[in-house]
Phi, psi and omega in degrees: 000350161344163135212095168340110178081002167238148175242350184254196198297181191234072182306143176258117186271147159277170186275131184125332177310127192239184180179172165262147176231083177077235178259017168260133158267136184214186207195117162313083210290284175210189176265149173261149185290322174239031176192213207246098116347109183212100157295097179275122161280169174303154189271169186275343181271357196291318202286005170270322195305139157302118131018299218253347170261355129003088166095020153251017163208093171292308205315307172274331165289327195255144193214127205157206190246148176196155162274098150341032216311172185290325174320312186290318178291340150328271136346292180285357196242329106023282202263345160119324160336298172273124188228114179270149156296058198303345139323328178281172173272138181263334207187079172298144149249127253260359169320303196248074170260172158305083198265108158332305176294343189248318171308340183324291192301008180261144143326167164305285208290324170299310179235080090298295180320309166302312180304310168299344180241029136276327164270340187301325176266343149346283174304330199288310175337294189265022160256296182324321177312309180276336166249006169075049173273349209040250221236102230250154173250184239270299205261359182251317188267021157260003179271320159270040165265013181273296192344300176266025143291330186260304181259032187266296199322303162006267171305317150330292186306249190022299177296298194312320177301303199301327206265333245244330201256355176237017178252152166327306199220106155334286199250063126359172176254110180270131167258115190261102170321148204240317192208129145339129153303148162313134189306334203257334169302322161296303210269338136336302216273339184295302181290338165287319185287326191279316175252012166220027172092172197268329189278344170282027158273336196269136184228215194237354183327325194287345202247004169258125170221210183324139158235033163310119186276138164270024179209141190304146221264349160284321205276315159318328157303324193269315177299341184273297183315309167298001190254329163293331178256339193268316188296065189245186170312339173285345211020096161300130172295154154327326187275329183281330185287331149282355128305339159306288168339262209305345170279335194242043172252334204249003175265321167311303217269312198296328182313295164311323142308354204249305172294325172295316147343301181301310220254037183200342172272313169323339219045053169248133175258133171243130196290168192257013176262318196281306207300320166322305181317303172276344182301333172328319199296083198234160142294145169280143170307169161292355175242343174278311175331300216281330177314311185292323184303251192000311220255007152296151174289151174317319218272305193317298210261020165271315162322262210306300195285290222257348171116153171288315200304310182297335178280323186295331185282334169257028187293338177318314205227027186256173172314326165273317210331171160283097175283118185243129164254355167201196220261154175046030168269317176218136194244165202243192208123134206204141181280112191212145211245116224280143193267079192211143180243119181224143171286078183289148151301138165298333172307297155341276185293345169275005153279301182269024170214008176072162175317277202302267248291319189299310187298315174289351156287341181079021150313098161260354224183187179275089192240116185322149180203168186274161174234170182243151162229108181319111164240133164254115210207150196303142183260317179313274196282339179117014248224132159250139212266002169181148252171115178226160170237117173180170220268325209212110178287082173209178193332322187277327174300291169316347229233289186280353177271336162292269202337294169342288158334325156281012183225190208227116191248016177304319185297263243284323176296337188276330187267349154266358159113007175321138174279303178299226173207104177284067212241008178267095206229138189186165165271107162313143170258351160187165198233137200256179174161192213208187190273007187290168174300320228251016186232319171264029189255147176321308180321302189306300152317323184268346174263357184283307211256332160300305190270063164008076167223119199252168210231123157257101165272137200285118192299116183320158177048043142230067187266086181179020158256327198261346185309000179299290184305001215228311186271307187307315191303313182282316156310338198244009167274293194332292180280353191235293218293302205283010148259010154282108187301152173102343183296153174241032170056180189293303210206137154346298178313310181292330162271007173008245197244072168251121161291067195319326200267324124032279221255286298240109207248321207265175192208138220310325197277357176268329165318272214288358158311302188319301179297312189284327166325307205278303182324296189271337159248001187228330188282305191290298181309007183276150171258161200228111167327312166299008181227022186087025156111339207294168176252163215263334178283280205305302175292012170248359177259329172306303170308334222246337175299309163206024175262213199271006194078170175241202201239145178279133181315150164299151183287182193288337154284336164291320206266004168274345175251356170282277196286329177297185187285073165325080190247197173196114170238180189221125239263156192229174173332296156310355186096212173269125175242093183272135168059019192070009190220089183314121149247147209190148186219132178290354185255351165281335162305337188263341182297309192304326179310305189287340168219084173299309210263359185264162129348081204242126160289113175248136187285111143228154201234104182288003177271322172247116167251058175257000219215175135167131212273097133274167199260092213236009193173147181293107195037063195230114195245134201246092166296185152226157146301135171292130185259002150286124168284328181266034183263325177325124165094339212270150148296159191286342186288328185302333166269348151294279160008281197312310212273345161282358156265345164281322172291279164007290184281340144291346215202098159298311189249045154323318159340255177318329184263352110355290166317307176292309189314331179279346180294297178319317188282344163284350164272328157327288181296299175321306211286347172283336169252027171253313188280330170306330189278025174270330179293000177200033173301133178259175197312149084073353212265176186290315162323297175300329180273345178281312148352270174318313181296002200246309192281347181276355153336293197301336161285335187258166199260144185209172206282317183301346185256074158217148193305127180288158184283357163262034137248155202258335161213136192270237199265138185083016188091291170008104166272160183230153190208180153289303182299119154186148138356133162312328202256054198358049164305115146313121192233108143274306178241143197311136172205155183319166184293135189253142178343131194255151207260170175262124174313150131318101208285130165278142182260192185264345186271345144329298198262338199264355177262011180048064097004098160300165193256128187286155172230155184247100196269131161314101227278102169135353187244047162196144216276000000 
């Protein structure tokens, strides 16, 4: 699956997948050695071409198969081009298919069992499906229990067929299901098939019954001490822990016969409950022994034989651990409170903490603060896959850090000065977190269920599910942060009398160079005991190369309508104009016809203005196109930074005609606080009128306000020099006289209101 000469992923479509490519619809065949097999249907516009223009638009004629390299899918899935069907399968995930070989390998009643609650939620899945239920809730699946009652024999035989051709002895005992499980009992097995796999429906039930202990409450005492001390890294066989068992069951039972002995030579009557009591005393067999070894935990005896260091290091492949099989199955995120004191902008706080809250904290200026830092980061190859900074752990942090992660972060390693390329971007197939608010809030769901991504939380009194992330916080306190002026330490004892806010050299934007810098060139390129000496780069370029691929990001409409703007604008000839910038369509022109004046809800996304989504029907979304091209792809910071070097470069002095114009808007402004303050003018005094009189200076002409000779034309164009006319005509170079025109007779009454004199100018003797 290699492609040559791309560094960045390599998404996997399954076959069957369709989509649009610009105005083509097309349909995934298969993979290719540097792509996509990809079959185009007709474009819809081919059958307008004339007759006599035939075979000059391959781009709309042509239909048939071509290769796709992953670069261009890549790109076009980017920029908005490639628009996937997400109804189709985009990414199977291959955890909960059906695996044949392993029921094979089960007893009857464990895989009886698998089978019956893998087609039950199966079935429960395409009948929702088939009546549009989504994600069906508690009181939607007892309403389709007849349904799937009516097709689970089927869906039995069906597996069972599948599984009969890889077991030893074929025909087996089948469980022909009498009554549907409970709905809430389907929805267990749902959440289970979903977030730990197709082999984890199998449990230990069949082997559960009476839990009446059968063994005397010595011998249990004796049998426990032994599986704590025997069960270590040597692995004692079974048989030796039962002879241990069974020598000091049988030194128990003679000790006891011996005081009861004593205690009957004495003339003591002994009750038949204590004689009962010792008859108890027996050894346990070798199969109640091997049993109890089994049905001790995985985790208890990896603990005991190899050590915490060995679970942490193998916490991935251990029994509760994450079995992850490629690059983006499963992704962790977590929050950490960086032990660093940065130097923030007041600008920076007032986006993230608003206007009040900075005034009710009394925050004026650039004053050291602590920062949180968001990471999201692959659990399979190691790679982090998105990076957030702020003040506060809550949604919109969490919130931009999935987005990041889905996007191609190559601009920001490069502009910080990065060798490498931070290009490792992808769709998580599930997302790992802890209990927080900003990770269990609805908002965090409905956005789980928009990028069809599903969310695990990591089940409490177990933090050795999570040590991956737990160890990048501490590598990245260890190697980086604590070498750095400004660490605030563990704890007060440890920071004794060092001033952290003080020591604090860095400034937010110099903080995220660093990190970023230290991320793409030095964490991913470390080699890691825990992965085989590999670097966190080398399993994502070994994955992307010849492994499954990852899962593909969303096109540019999913993620505009995840991550974007809600606005509401009211759309113009020219089209909705967001940002200085037009979008416009022709199926949105016909739509404008029928309503010019109204008020259209629109979607935009400032990270991509290549795109941006109205609402043309109650929840009927329309794209439209950036009708500037050189906005395509770009972000709004990246497109003011444009459109502010084309003015510059339109206008060198832009500068300086700023400058005045802000001189004007300021006289502008006095004279508008001149006119208010007459309603609350104070007395008078001599002092205060040598004031006015000193700013009113600025109106009359004096030698400093009159133009200078290098400028060349005054108001209205005029040019002014030394050489002119009484009537302020310009003579650069001497020229006739121009035809004299006959004056106006002036009247007197006229003459007595000082009337200026119109003069009537000759057409051509002024520039």
């Amino acid at each position: 699956m290699s492609d040559q000469g791309f560094s960045g992923p390599i998404f996997r479509f399954e076959v069957g997948t369709t989509g649009r490519l610009g105005k083509r619809t097309i349909t995934f065949l298969r993979a290719a050695s540097s792509g996509y097999l990809v079959e185009f249907l007709p474009h819809p516009d081919a059958e307008h071409i004339p007759e006599v223009m035939r075979g000059t638009r391959p781009d709309i004629e042509f239909v048939g198969r071509r290769v796709i390299p992953h670069a261009e899918l890549t790109a076009a899935l980017l920029d908005g081009t490639l628009d996937i069907d997400e109804g189709d399968h985009v990414f199977i995930d291959h955890s909960q298919t059906f695996k044949p070989e392993f029921v094979a390998s089960l007893t009857d009643r464990p895989a009886n069992d698998l089978i019956l609650r893998y087609a039950t939620v199966t079935l429960m899945r395409e009948i929702a499906q088939e009546k549009k239920l989504g994600r069906p809730t508690r009181r939607q699946v007892q309403m389709l229990e007849s349904e799937i009652l009516k097709r689970l024999p089927a869906r039995i035989d069906l597996l069972n067929g599948k599984v009969d051709h890889l077991r030893r002895y074929p025909f087996r005992r089948r469980k022909n299901p009498v009554n549907v499980a409970t709905a809430q009992t389907i929805l267990d097995w749902d959440e289970r098939l979903t977030n730990r796999g197709f082999c984890c429906l199998v449990d230990r039930l069949h082997i559960s019954g009476n839990g009446t202990g059968k063994l005397a409450p010595e011998v249990e005492a004796i049998l426990d001490e032994e599986l704590k001390e025997r069960d270590t890294l040597e692995a004692v066989p079974n048989i030796a822990i039962h002879e241990a068992v069974e020598r000091r069951v049988f030194n128990l039972r003679a000790e006891r016969d011996a005081e009861l002995l004593r205690r009957e030579t004495a003339g003591e009557v002994i009750d038949a409950a204590e004689r009962d009591a010792v008859e108890r005393i027996k050894p346990p067999s070798l199969k109640t022994v091997g049993i109890r070894i089994k049905s001790r935990s995985i985790l208890e005896r990896a603990l005991r034989g190899k050590g915490p260091d060995w679970l942490l290091r193998n916490q991935l492949v251990t029994g509760r651990g994450l079995q992850v099989e490629r690059a983006g199955h499963i992704v962790m995120i977590d929050e950490y409170d960086a032990d660093l004191m940065s130097i923030i902008p007041f600008d920076y706080l007032i986006h993230w903490l608003g206007v009040a809250k900075v005034a009710a904290l009394g925050i004026s200026g650039e004053t050291p603060f602590r920062i949180i830092i968001s990471v999201m980061i692959d659990a399979f190859t190691g790679c982090i896959l998105g990076l957030q900074l702020g003040l506060t752990a809550d949604q919109d942090l969490a919130r931009r850090t999935f987005m990041l992660a889905m996007m191609d972060k190559s601009k920001i390693s490069a502009a910080c000065g990065a060798e490498s390329a931070w290009d490792q971007f992808l769709r998580p197939e599930k997302v790992l977190h802890d209990s927080g608010n900003a990770y269990i809030a609805g908002e965090t769901e409905r956005m789980c269920g928009l990028l069809r991504m599903d969310k695990i939380s990591a089940p409490k009194a177990a933090p050795f599910l999570r040590g991956l992330m737990e160890r990048i916080f501490r590598t990245v306190h260890e190697r980086l942060l604590a070498r750095i002026p400004g660490k605030t330490f563990a704890n007060p004892v440890r920071r004794g009398e060092y001033d952290s806010e003080a020591e604090a050299i860095l400034t937010l934007d110099d903080l995220i160079q660093v990190l970023i810098v230290w991320i793409v060139d030095i964490y991913h390129n470390s080699p890691n005991l825990g992965r085989d000496g590999l670097t966190p780069a080398d399993l994502w370029r070994h994955e992307m190369a010849v492994g499954m691929g990852c899962r593909p990001v969303p096109g540019l409409r999913s993620m505009t309508h995840v991550f974007g703007t809600t606005l509401t604008r009211r759309a113009h000839g020219t089209g909705i104009r967001i940002m200085h910038a037009n979008y416009f369509s022709e199926d949105f022109a016909r739509v404008l016809l029928r309503s010019p004046t109204r008020a259209f809800r629109v979607r935009w996304w400032e990270e991509n203005m290549s795109e941006a989504q109205v609402e043309v029907e109650p929840r009927v979304w329309m794209p439209l196109e950036v009708m500037d091209a050189r906005a395509r792809g770009l972000s709004v910071d990246e497109w003011m930074l444009l459109l502010k070097r084309d003015d510059v470069a339109r206008n060198p002095e832009a500068a300086a005609i700023r400058r005045r114009a802000g001189e004007l808007i300021d006289e502008l402004v006095e004279d508008r606080i001149a006119t208010r303050r007459k309603l609350r003018r104070k007395i008078m005094t001599e002092e205060r009128l040598k004031q006015a009189e000193d700013r009113a200076l600025r109106h009359f002409s004096t030698p400093t306000t009159e133009i200078t000779s290098a400028e060349t034309h005054g108001l209205y164009g005029v040019p002014v020099g030394a050489d002119h006319d009484e009537d302020g005509v310009v003579r650069e170079v001497p020229a006739a006289e121009p035809a004299a025109e006959q004056k106006r007779k002036v009247t007197a009454n006229t003459a007595q209101r000082d009337r200026r004199r119109n003069t009537r100018w000759i057409p051509g003797t002024m520039e």
